[in-house]
Every structure is written in C-alpha cells, then in structure tokens.
C-alpha positions as CSV (number, residue, x, y, z in Angstrom):
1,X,22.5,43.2,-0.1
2,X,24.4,41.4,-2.7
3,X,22.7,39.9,-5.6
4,X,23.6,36.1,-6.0
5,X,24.3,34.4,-9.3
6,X,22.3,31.7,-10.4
7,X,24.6,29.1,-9.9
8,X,25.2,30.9,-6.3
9,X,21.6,29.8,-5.7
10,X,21.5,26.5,-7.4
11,X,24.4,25.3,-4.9
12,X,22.6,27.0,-1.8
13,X,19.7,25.3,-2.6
14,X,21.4,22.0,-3.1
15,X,23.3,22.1,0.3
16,X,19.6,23.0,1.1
17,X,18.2,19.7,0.2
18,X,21.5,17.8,1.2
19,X,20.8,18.9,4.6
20,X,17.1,18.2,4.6
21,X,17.5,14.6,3.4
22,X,20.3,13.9,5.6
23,X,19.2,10.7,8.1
24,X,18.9,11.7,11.6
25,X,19.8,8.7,14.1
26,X,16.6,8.4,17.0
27,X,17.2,7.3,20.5
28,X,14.4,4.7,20.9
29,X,16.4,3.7,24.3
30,X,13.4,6.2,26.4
31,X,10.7,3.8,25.3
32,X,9.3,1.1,27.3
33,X,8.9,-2.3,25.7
34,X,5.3,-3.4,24.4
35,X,3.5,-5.7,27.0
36,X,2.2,-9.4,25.5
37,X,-0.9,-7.7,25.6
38,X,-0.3,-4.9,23.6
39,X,1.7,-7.4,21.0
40,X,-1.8,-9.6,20.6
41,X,-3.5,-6.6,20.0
42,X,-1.4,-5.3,16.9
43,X,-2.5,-5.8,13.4
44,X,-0.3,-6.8,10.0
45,X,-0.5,-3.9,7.7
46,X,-0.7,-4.7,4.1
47,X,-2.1,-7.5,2.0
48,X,-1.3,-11.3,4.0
49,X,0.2,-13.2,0.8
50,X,-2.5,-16.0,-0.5
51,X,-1.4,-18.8,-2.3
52,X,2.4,-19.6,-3.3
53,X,2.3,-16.8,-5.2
54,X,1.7,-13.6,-4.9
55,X,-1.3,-11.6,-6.3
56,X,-0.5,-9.2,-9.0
57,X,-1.8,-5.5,-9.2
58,X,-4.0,-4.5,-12.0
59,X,-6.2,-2.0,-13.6
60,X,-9.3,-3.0,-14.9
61,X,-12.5,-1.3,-16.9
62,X,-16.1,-3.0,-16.3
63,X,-19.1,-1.8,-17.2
64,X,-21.1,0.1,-14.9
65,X,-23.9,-2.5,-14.3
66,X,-21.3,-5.5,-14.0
67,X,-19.7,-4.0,-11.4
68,X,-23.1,-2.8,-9.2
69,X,-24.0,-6.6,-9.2
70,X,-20.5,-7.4,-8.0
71,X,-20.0,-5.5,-5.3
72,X,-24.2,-6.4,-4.4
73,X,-22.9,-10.3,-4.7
74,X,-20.0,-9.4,-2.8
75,X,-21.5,-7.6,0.1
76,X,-24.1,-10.3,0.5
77,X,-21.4,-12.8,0.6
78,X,-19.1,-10.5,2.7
79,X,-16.1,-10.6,0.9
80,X,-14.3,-7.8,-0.9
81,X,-15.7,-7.5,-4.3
82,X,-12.0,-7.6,-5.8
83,X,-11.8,-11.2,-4.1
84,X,-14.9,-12.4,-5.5
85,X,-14.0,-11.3,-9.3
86,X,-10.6,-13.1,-8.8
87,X,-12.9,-16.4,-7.7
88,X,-15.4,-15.8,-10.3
89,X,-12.8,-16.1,-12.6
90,X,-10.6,-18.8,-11.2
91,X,-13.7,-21.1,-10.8
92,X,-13.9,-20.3,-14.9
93,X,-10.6,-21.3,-15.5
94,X,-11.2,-24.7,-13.7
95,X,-14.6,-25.4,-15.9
96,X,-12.2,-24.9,-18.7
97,X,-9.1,-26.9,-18.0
C-alpha cells in the first residue's frame, strides 16, 4: 500500500470532518402530534427571565462558613441559596438608597 503525504492526509481528514458536520434533513412527518395533555404536562427548560432584565452570570468566592449558613437559611426558607444571596443583597442596596 501506498504511503500518503501529509497533505494527502490533511485533505482526507478534512473531507472527513466536512462530511461529518454536514446537516442531515429528518422526516418528522411519522410522528403523531402531542395530545393537550401531554402539552400541560411539559416543562420550560432553562432559567424563566425575572424582572425586566435579565440576571447576569457570575463567579463568586465566599468563605466556607458564609456559605454553610446560606444554603442552611436557604433550605429552611426553601429557595435556592443563589436566590437568597441575590435578595440578601438587594434588600441591602434598598437600606442604602
């Protein structure tokens, strides 16, 4: 068998991926539509949007023991702890405006 060149195999292996990524059309005409039943029954994936705005991802570092006694207050209040540090911390912002 015939060795191939590099740039033999870097252009196989780019048809290779051209071919891979290429969008295949799907017939969705075999599948029944969803009863009203099964459309109640569905759930929104993702975050619902609060507010006018949206929230904004971020990375935060808390000590240890500040965040144990947040996620205790959270759970006791049944809200996600995340939730309850963005209240926490509007309800500061009010006291100081």
């Amino acid at each position: 068998m015939k060795k191939l060149s590099a740039s033999s195999v870097r252009d196989w292996q780019t048809e290779k991926k051209k071919n891979a990524t290429k969008k295949r059309k799907i017939d969705y005409s075999d599948i029944p539509p969803l009863s009203d039943r099964q459309l109640a029954s569905l759930r929104r994936v993702g975050r619902p949007p609060l507010g006018t705005e949206r929230r904004q991802l971020i990375a935060i570092r808390l000590d240890p023991t500040v965040l144990r006694w947040v996620k205790s207050l959270a759970a006791k209040r049944e809200v996600p702890y995340q939730s309850l540090i963005n209240d926490l911390l509007a309800g500061e912002m009010k006291k100081a405006s």
